[in-house]
C-alpha positions in Angstrom: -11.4 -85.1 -69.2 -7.5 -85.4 -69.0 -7.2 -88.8 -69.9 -8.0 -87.8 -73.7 -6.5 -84.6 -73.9 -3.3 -86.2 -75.0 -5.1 -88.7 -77.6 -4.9 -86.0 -80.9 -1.7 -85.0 -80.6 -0.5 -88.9 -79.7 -2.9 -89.8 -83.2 -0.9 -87.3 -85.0 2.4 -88.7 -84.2 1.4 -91.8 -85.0 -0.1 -91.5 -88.1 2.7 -88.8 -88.9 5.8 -91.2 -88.0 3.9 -94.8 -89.4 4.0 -93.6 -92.8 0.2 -94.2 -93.6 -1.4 -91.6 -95.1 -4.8 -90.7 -95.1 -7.6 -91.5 -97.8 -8.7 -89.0 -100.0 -12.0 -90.4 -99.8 -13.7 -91.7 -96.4 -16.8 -93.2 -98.0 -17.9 -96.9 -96.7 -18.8 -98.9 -93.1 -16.9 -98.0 -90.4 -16.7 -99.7 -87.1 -15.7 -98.7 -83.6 -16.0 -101.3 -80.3 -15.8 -99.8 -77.1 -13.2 -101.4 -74.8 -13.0 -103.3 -72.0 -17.3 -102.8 -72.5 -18.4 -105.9 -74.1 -21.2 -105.1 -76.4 -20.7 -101.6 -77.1 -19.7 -99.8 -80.1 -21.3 -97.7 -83.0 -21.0 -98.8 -86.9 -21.5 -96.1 -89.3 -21.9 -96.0 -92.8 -21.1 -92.7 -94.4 -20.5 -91.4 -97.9 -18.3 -88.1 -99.0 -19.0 -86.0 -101.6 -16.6 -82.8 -102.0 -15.8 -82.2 -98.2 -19.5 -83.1 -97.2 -19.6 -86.0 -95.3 -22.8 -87.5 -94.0 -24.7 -90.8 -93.5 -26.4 -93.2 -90.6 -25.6 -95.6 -88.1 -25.9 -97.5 -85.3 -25.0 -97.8 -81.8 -24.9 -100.3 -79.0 -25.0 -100.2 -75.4 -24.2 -103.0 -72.4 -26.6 -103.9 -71.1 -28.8 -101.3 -72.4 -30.8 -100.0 -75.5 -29.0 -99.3 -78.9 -30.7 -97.3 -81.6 -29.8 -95.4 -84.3 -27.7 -92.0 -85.4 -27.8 -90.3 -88.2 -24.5 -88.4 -89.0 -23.1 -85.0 -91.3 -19.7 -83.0 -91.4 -17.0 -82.5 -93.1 -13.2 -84.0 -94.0 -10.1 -82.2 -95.1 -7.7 -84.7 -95.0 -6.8 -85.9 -92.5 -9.1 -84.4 -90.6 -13.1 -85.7 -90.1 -15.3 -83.3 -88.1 -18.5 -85.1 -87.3 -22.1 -83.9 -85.6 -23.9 -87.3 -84.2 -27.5 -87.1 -83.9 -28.9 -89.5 -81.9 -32.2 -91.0 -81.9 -32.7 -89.9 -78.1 -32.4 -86.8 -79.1 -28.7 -86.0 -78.2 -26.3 -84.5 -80.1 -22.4 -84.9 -80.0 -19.7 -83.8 -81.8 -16.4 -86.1 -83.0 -13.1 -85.0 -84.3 -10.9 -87.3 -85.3 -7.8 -88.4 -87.8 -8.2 -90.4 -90.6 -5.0 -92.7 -92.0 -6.2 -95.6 -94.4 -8.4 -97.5 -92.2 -8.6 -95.7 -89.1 -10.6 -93.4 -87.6 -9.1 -92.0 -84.3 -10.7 -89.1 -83.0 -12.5 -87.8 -79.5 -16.4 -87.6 -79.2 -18.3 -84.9 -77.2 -21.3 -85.7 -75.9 -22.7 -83.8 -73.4 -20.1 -82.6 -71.3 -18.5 -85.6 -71.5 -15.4 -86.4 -73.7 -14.7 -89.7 -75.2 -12.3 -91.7 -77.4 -13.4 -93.9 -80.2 -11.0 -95.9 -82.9 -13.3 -96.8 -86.1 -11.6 -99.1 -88.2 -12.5 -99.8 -92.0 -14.9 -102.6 -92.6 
């Protein structure tokens, strides 16, 4: 849990001191690979209307099954708040920064807190 306590405050820097700002609009395919683990990742697709965000996706597993999610929440820019219903039945819940073609956020899923980095496809 302490390795990503750091991680929003760090994204806020960094999107803060590069200059970039975020999209008004956070429609389109999103990607995010999970790292060193070849052959994970999710891709999402979501769409934004007002501050309602929602849409479906996928997700990918080594060495195990992938499936599908389907995906609502909100963004006030910068920020994307996330609910990730997954086709197993679980549920998690991602918060994240959004500059132009990044997604950095933290997913909790239970008990269990993890980084993902979409980037614009």
């Amino acid at each position: 849990m302490h390795r990503v306590s750091w991680l929003l405050p760090f994204s806020a820097c960094v999107l803060a001191c590069s200059g970039s700002t975020a999209p008004s609009d956070v429609t389109g395919t999103w990607a995010a690979f999970a790292q060193p683990v070849v052959g994970s990742g999710h891709t999402m697709t979501i769409t934004q209307r007002g501050t309602a965000v929602s849409g479906t996706g996928t997700y990918s597993v080594e060495a195990g099954r992938g499936g599908t999610i389907v995906i609502v929440g909100t963004y006030a820019r910068p920020h994307l708040a996330l609910q990730f219903s997954y086709d197993t039945g679980s549920i998690s819940q991602f918060t994240a920064l959004v500059s132009d073609s990044r997604i950095v956020g933290v997913e909790a899923f239970d008990g269990v807190r993890d980084s993902l980095t979409f980037t614009r496809q």
